[in-house]
N, C-alpha and C positions, 0 to 999 in steps of 0.2 A: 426941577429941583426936588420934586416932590418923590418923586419914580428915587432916584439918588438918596434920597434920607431912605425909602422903606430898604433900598439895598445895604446900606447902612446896617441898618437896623436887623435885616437877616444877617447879613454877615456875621454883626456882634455876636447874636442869637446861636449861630450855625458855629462862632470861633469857643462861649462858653460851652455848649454841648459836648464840643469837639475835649475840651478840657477836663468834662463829668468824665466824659466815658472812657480817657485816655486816664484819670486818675482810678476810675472803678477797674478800669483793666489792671493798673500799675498793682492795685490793692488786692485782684485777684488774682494774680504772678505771683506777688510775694507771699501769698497762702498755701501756695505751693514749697514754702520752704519749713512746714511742719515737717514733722519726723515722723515716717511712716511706722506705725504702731503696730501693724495687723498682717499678715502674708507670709510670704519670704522673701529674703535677699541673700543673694550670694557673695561671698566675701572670699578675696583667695588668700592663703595662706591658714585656713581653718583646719586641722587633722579631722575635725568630725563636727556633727550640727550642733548649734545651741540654740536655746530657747531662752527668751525673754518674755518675761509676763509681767506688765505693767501694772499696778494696782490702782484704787480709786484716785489717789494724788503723785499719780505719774511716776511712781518711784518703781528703778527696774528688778526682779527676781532674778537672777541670772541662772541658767544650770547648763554647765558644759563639762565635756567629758575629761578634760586636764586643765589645768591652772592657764597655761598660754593660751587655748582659748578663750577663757574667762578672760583675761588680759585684752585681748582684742577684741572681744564683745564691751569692756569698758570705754575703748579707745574707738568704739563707731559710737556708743552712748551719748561721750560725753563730745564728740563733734556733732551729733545729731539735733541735741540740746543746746550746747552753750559755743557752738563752734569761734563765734567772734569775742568772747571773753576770751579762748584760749590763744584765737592771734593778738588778741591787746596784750596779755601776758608776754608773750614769745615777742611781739615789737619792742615793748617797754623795757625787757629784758635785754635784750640787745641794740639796743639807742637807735631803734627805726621806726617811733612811732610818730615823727617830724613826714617822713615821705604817708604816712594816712591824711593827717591831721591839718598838716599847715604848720607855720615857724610859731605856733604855741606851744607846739612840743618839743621846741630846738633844745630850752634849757632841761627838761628832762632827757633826751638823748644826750646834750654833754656828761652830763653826770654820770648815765648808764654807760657810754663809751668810756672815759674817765677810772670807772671801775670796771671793764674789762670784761665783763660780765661771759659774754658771748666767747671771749679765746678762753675763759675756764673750760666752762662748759664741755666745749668742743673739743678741749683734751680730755678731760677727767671720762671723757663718754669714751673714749678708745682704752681706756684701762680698768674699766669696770667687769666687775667677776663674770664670769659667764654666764649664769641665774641670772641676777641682775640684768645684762645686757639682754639675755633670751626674755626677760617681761617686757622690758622697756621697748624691745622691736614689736612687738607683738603688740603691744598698745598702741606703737606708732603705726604700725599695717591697718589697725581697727580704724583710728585717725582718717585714714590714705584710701583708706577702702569706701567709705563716705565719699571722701571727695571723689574718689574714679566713677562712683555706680550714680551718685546725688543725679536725680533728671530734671527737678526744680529747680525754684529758685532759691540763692543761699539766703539767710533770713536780711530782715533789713536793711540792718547796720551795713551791709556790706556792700551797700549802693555807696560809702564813701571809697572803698576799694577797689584801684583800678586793677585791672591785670585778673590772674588767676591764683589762689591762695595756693603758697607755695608745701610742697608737702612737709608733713610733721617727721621729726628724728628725736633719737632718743637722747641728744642734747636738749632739746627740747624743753624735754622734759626734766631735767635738773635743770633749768631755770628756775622751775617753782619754787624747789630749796632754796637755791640762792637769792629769790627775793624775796622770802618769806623769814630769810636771814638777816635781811635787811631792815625789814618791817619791824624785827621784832627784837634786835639787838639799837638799845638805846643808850648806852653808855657814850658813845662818841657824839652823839644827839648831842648829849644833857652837855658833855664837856664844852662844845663850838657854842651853846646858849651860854653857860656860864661866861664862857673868853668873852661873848658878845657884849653880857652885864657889864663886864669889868671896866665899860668904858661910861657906865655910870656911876657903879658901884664900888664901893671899896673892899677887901677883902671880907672883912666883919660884916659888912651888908651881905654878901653874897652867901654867906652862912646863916645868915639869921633865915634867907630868902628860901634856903633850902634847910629846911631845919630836921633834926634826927628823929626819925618816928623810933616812940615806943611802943609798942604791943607785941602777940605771940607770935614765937619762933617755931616754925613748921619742928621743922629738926632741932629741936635746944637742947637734947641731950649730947649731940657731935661737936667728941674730940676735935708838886711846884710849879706854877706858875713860869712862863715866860717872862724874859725883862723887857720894859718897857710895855705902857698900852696899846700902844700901836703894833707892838708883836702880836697880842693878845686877842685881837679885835677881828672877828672872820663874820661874815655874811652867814645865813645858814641856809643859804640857798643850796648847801652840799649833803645838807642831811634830811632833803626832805621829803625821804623816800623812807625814814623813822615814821612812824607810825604812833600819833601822842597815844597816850592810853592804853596800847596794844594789853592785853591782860588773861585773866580765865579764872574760873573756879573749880578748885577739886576737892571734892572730901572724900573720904572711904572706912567704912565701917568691918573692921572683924566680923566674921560669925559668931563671937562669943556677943556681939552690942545689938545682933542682928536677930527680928522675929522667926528668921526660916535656920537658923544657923550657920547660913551660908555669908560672904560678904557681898555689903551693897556698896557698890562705885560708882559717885555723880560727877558731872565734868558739864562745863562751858566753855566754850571759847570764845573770847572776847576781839575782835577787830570791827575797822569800820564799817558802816554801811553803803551798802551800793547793791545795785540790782543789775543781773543776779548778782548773789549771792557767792561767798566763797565756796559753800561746800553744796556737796550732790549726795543725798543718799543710796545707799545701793546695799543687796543683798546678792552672796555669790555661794553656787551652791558647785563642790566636786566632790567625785571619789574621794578624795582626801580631806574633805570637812567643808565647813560654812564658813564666811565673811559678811559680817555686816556692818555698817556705823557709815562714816563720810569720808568719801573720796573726795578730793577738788578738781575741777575741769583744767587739763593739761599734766596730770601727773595720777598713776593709773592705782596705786596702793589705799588701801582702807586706812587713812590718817588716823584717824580715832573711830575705835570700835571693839570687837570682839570676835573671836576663833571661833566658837563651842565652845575651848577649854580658858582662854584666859584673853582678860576685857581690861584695854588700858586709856589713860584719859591723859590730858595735856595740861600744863601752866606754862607759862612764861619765866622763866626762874630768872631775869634782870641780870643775869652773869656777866661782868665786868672783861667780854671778851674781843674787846676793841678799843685804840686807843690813837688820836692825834698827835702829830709828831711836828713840832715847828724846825723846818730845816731852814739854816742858811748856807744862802748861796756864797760860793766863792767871791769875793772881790774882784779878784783879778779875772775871772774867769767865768760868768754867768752859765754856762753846760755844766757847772760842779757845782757841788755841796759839800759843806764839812761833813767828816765824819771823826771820831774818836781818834783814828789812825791816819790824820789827814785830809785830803779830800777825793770824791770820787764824781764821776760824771754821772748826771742823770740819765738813765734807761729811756729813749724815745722810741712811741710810732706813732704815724701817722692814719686819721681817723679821717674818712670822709661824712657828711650827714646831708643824705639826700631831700630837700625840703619839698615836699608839694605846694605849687602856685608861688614855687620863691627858687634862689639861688642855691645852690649846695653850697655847705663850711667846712672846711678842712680846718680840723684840732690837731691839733698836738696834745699827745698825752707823755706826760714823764712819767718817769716812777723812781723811788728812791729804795733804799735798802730796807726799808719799812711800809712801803706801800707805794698806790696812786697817790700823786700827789693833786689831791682833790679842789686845792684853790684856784688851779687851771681852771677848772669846770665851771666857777660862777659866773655869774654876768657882772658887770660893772664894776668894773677893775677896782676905781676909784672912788666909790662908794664907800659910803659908812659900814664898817664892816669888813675892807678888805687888811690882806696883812700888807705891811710895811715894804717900803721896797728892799730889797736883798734877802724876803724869807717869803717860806710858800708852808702848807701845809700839807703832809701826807698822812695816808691812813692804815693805818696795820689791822687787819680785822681777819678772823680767821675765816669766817664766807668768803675772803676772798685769795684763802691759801687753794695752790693746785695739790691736785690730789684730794678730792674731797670724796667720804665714803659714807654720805649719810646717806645716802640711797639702799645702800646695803644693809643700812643697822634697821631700817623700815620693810624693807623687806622680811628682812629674819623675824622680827617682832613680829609680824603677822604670822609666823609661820611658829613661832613658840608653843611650848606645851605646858609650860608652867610660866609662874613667876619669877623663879631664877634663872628658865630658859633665855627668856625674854632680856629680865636684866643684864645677863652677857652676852646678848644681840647686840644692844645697846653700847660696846665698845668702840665701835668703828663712828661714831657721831661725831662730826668735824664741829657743825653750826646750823641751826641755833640751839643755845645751850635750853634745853625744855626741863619742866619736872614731870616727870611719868609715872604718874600712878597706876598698879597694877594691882589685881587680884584674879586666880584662877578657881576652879569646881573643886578642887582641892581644900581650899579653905586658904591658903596662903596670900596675905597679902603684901604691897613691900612698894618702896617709893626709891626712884634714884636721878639725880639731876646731868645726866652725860653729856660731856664733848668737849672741845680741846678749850683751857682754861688755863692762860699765860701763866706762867711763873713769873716774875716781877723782879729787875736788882734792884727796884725803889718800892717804897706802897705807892697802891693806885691813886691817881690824881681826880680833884674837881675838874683840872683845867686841861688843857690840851700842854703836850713837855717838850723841852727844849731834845733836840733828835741828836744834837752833837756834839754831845757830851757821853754819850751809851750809858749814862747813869739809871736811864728808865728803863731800858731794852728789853725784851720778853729774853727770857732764859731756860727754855724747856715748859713741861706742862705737868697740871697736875697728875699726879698717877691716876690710874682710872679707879684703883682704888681706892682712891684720897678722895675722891668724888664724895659728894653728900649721896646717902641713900641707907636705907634699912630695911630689913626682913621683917617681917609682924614685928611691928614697936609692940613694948609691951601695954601701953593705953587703948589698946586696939582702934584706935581712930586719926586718921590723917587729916588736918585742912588746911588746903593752901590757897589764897588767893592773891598769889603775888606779892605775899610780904614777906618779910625776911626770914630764910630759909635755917639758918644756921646764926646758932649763938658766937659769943667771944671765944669761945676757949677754942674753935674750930683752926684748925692751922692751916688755912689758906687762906689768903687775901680772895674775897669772890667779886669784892667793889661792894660798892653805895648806893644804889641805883633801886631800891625795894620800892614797891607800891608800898601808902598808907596801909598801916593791918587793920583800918577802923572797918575795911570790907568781912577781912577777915574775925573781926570780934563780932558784928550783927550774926553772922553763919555760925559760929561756933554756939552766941546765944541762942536762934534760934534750934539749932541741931538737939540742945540740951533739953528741949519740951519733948522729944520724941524719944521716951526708951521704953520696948526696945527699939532698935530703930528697924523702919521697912521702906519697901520700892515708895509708896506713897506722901511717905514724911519728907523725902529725900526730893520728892517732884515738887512738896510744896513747898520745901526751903529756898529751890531755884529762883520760886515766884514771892520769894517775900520781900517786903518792900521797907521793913524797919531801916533808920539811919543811926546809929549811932554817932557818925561824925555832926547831925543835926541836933542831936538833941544835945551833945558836947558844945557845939558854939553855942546855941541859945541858952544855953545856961550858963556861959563865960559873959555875956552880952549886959552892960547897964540900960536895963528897960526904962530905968527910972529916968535918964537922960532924953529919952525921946519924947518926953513930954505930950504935947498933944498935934505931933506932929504925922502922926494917923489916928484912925480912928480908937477909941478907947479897949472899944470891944474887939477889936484886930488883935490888938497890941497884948490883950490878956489872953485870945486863940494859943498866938504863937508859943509864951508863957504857958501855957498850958501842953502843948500840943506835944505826942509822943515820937516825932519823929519821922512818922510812916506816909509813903511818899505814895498815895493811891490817887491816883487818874482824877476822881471824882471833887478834891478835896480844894479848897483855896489854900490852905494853908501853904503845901509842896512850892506855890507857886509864889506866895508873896518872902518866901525864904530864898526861895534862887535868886531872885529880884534883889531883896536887902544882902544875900552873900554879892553878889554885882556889883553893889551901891558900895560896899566896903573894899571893895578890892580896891576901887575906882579913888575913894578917898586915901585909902594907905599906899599906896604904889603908883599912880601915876604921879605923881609930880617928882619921885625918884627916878621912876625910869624913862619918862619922857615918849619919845618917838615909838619905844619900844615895849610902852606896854599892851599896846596891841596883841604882841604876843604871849603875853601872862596874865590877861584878867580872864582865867577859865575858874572854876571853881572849887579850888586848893581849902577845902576848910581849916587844915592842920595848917598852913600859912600863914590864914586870918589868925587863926588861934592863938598860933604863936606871937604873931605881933601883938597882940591885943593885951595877951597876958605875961608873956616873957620878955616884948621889944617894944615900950610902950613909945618911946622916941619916933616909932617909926610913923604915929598918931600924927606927928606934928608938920604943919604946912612949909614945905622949907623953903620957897618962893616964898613967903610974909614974914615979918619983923616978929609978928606974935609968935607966942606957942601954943599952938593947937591941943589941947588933951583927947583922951580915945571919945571921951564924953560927947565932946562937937562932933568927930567923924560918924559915932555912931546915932547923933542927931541929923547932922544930913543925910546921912546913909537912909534913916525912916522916912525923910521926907521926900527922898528923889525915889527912893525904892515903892512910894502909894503915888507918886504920884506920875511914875510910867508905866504900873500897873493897871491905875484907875482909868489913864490914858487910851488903853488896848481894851481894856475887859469892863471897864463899866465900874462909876462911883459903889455901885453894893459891892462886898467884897465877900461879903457870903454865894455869890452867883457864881465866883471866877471858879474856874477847873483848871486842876494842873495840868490833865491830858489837852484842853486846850490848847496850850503851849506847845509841852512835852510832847509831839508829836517824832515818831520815829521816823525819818527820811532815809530812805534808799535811792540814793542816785546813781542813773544812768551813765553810765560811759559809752560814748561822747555825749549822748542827748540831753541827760541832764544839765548842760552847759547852755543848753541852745532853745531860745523865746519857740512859745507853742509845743515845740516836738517834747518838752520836759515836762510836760501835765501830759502827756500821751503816755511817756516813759516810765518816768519815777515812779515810786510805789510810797505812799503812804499809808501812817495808820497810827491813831494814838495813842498810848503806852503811859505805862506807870513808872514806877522809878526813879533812879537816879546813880551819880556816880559811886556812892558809899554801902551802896542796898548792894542784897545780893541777889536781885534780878538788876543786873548793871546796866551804866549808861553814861557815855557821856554827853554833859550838854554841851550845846553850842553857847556861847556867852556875847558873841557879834552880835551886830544890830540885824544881819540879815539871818533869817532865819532862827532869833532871839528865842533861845530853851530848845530848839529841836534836839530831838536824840539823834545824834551822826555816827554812833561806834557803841558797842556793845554784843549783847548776846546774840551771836547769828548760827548755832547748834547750842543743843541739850540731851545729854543721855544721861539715864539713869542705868545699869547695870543691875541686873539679879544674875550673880553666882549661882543662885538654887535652881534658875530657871532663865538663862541668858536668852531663850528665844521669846521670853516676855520679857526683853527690856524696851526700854520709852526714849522715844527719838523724835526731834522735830528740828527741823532749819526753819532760818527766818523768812525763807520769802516764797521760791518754789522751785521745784525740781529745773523749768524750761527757762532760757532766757530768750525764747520767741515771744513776744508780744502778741502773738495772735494765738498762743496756746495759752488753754484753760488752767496750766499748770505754770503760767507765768507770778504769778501772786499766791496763786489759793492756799499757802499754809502760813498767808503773814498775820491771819485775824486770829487764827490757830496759835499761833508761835507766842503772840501779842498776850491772848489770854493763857496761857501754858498750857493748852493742849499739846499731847501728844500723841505718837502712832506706835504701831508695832512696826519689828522688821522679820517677824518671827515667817516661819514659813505660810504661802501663800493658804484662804481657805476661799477665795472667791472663785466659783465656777466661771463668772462674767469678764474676768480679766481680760485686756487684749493681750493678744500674744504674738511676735515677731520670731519665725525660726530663721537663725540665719544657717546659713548652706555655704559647705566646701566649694567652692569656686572647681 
């Protein structure tokens, strides 16, 4: 027995061992999926060699002898670096990221098959200009050329991929547009949440919920409901590939406001976080001029950045370029739908969705005269939230018209020599509707918001519109010259962040759909301390952290009612305190807590189940109820009526005492950044126990949603204040001197986890450091020649 236990005993010994060194090997294979930095590699379809010289934080120099090699040095770059971001894109996009993942991805594959995503694409790619088509191969060869030569192993992530990743095409690549059309066009979002309200809410509520911001107009100088609730009431499991918050900052400064005389151009873009990162830095050098600023992995163009001659930035311009359509169906006849003229049959095909570790689903997708009809797509039919039986809902959105030529207006835009070059590049912009700030060396500065923007035979709705009546029908589009946009306004200063772009008298319906302008009033105030202004003022306005929508509530707030339900000396901080949301501070942090405590008290017992989905942190909400909708104060489950006095006593009391809870009875000890930690999560891993402390990236951060170093918080119990969305790029622009402009992304060039260059510009990013992208001066660089095949 004794002999028996020590073999035992080896055995176990000999089966762990066996384990070490089968996981140290696994760990030393996949090290092998870095990106070779240094040598050559031959690539075919190259006319002539390029060189890449990577700098101290991985970011590539390009210099090749025509644009299409440069194009296909991007398309090895950014498979070399982020290759399984660009298949999650490319699945996601085309409703197969169920055969990766397992049937958690089924309801995101409905949706994406649903919207068609993949047969746009796949046309619009065979009728693309010739230009156009010759970058987009050449990207896709750089792609393809990786995967033929790679002799390691692919990184990771790709241990959950079976098979061999299939090569890349330049449909491909307009996926990116079209989900970044999706992300970031939220009007049909906002309509399916309203429809959702209506089955708590009664119209008047539903207004007061969303109430009318005032503050500045970018451009101020520029010239119904379905019947019955149960029509009304949709699931919004169809828009949740909206993106809350999606947003950006831009301002731009004339040479006449500017220290060098030339103009200064700042820009952020605002989406969520996740690691990597949206965007890849890169500098491209030809005979025919320079490229710098960020590309995204899967689509090969300098999104935001600058030529030499002229440098342009992004916003979100909320343009009301989508709309829900409630169709009924035939009676007699469920394959038809009314239409104005009668009725007509639904447009079907069939979708197959191949599931890993499960069964494949065949969809049915219809389509009406106005779109997919996207209530096919959700899960449970019979759920709170579905529509009624004998109607469905489709979706008219112009991402998802054929013939799409934004690829072509991004192209030309890089290739611009001025600012009215540019701007009439800028024609062919199907979606999303952006606002593009431009400025050239010239001195010319000029803003224009392009792309196709419905004409209406009704005004734009809160709610999703009855489809069978043609009462609401898009009717042509705006002229491109009816567009919002202007050549040097004469205030020489532009700032936009996402609030409303055009005044009353504008004669177009653009929709409702503006961010709060209280982002936009902090940036304007602080922009006003620096004249004249310079690159430097412009970097520290990025990083300022004033609220104005905070110090706006707490001074609407009765302190007097909170009695002594925190402590004395809190209560007179807050009272005091200017707004400014810095990492270091308690205050930032016991203010998200009591805006929490008041959501909690004014909205849930109206919305009920649903307010899950709306206790984020809407100051101009509270605001309004507080001072405008004070009914909304009162408990409507109890006999009594509640005045705002009680809510904002309980508000102080829950709000210290699940702060005191977390952070400790001293309330001078708590730190905002604490909290406010910026999360970057992994895809897949950050879903998954263990491997998401390996993955994810953290780091904590100042801020908040109203500052204009942005943020949004998280307001759930899990992950309570984390920052999930906000700034992830920053450029500044000098006109006088474009190759000292200031650049930094949020996390890092690589999305290898065993590369150095995984994280290292997120403590950077955090504090507002920034880099140059000017040309290289390090002798030490590594450098990659690639070679004609």
């Amino acid at each position: 027995m004794a002999r028996i236990g020590r073999w035992a005993g080896r055995g176990a010994l000999l089966l762990l061992l066996a384990l070490v060194l089968g996981a140290a090997g696994l760990m030393l294979w996949l090290r092998t999926s870095l990106p070779q930095e240094e040598g050559e590699r031959a690539l075919a379809g190259l006319a002539a060699p390029v060189t890449v010289a990577r700098d101290a934080d991985g970011i590539p120099h390009i210099k090749a002898a025509n644009m299409l090699d440069a194009w296909q040095a991007v398309g090895f770059l950014h498979a070399q670096e982020r290759l399984f971001q660009m298949e999650s894109m490319r699945r996601a996009g085309r409703g197969r990221m169920a055969e990766l993942v397992g049937s958690l991805a089924v309801p995101l594959d409905k949706r994406m098959r649903t919207f068609g995503l993949a047969h746009l694409v796949d046309e619009d790619a065979t009728n693309l200009t010739r230009p156009v088509k010759d970058a987009l191969e050449a990207y896709a060869a750089g792609v393809n050329g990786f995967l033929t030569t790679q002799t390691g192993a692919l990184p990771p992530e790709f241990l959950l991929v079976s098979g061999a990743v299939e090569p890349w095409t330049p449909a491909d690549s307009l996926l990116w547009i079209k989900l970044m059309s999706l992300r970031l066009t939220a009007d049909w979002d906002d309509e399916l949440e309203r429809a959702a309200l209506s089955s708590r809410l009664n119209t008047e509520q539903i207004k007061e919920f969303y109430p009318e911001y005032e503050g500045p107009i970018t451009l101020s100088g520029l010239e119904g409901a379905l019947p019955g609730s149960d029509a009304t009431r949709f699931a919004l499991d169809a828009a949740k590939v909206v993106e809350e918050g999606a947003g950006s900052n831009l301002w731009l400064h004339a040479g006449k406001l500017t220290d060098t005389g030339k103009p200064i151009l700042a820009n952020d873009p605002h989406l969520g976080f996740n690691v990597p990162g949206v965007w890849y830095l890169v500098r491209i050098e030809t005979p025919d001029g320079v490229l710098a600023g960020a590309t995204s992995p899967g689509f090969p163009f300098v999104v935001l950045g600058h030529n030499g001659k002229v440098a342009w930035a992004f916003t979100n311009a909320y343009g009301d370029t989508s709309d829900v359509f409630g169709e009924k169906s035939d009676p007699a006849d469920p394959t038809r739908y009314v239409t104005p003229d009668g009725t007509d049959a639904f447009s079907t095909r069939q979708e197959r969705i191949e599931v890993r570790f499960g069964s494949s689903i065949d969809l049915t997708v219809r389509r009406t005269r106005h779109g997919p009809v996207i209530s096919d797509g959700m899960d449970g039919g019979e759920a709170e939230g579905a529509p009624a039986d004998g109607y469905s809902y489709a979706l008219a959105h112009t991402a998802l018209l054929l013939g799409d030529t934004t690829a072509q207006a991004l192209w030309e835009v890089q290739r611009a020599s001025s600012v009215t070059d540019a701007i009439e590049s800028t024609r062919t912009v199907v979606a999303p509707q952006q606002n593009i700030a431009l400025a050239d060396v010239s001195g010319t500065v000029g803003l224009i918001s392009p792309a196709l923007v419905p004409l209406r035979k009704s005004p734009t709705s809160l709610l999703p519109v009855p489809g069978w009546t043609g009462a609401h029908d898009w009717d042509g589009w705006v002229p491109f010259e009816g567009l919002p946009q202007v050549v040097d306004p004469p205030s020489g200063r532009l700032v936009n962040a996402n609030n409303r772009l055009v005044g009353p008298d504008y004669p177009y319906d653009l929709g409702h759909s503006w961010a709060s302008p209280l982002r936009a009033v902090a940036i304007e105030q602080a922009l006003d301390a620096a004249k004249p202004h310079t690159v430097q003022a412009s970097l520290a306005v990025q990083r300022d952290l004033h609220s104005v929508a905070a110090q706006r509530l707490l001074a609407a707030l009765d302190w007097q009612s909170a009695g002594d339900r925190a402590p004395v000396d809190l209560l007179l901080a807050m009272q005091a305190w200017d707004g400014t949301m810095a990492g270091d501070q308690p205050e930032p942090l016991f203010f998200h807590a009591l805006l929490r405590a008041l959501n909690r008290g004014l909205f849930l017992d109206e919305l009920g189940p649903l307010f899950a989905d709306h206790q984020g942190g809407n100051v101009e909400r509270v605001l309004h109820m507080l001072t405008k909708a004070p009914h909304w104060c009162d408990e409507i489950e109890t006999p009594a009526k509640e005045t705002c006095a009680e809510v904002m006593e309980a508000s102080v009391t829950l709000a210290f005492a699940e702060m005191s809870g977390r952070f400790g009875e001293n309330w001078r000890e708590w730190r905002w950044d604490a909290a406010h930690v910026a999360r970057f999560r992994h895809l897949p891993f950050g879903f998954m126990p263990v491997l998401k402390d390996l993955f994810d990236v953290t780091v904590p951060h100042d801020g908040g949603r109203y500052t204009a170093n942005a943020g949004i918080v998280s307001f759930g119990e899990n992950n309570l204040f984390n920052q999930v969305h906000g700034v992830g790029f920053r450029a500044v622009y000098d006109l006088a001197d474009l190759d000292g402009s200031r650049f930094i992304q949020a996390v890092g060039q690589s999305g290898n986890v065993f590369s150095p260059h995984y994280d290292d510009l997120a403590a950077r990013w955090a504090t507002g450091v920034t880099v140059s992208l000017g040309p290289m001066q390090d002798a030490t660089a590594r450098v990659l020649k690639l070679l004609p095949e």
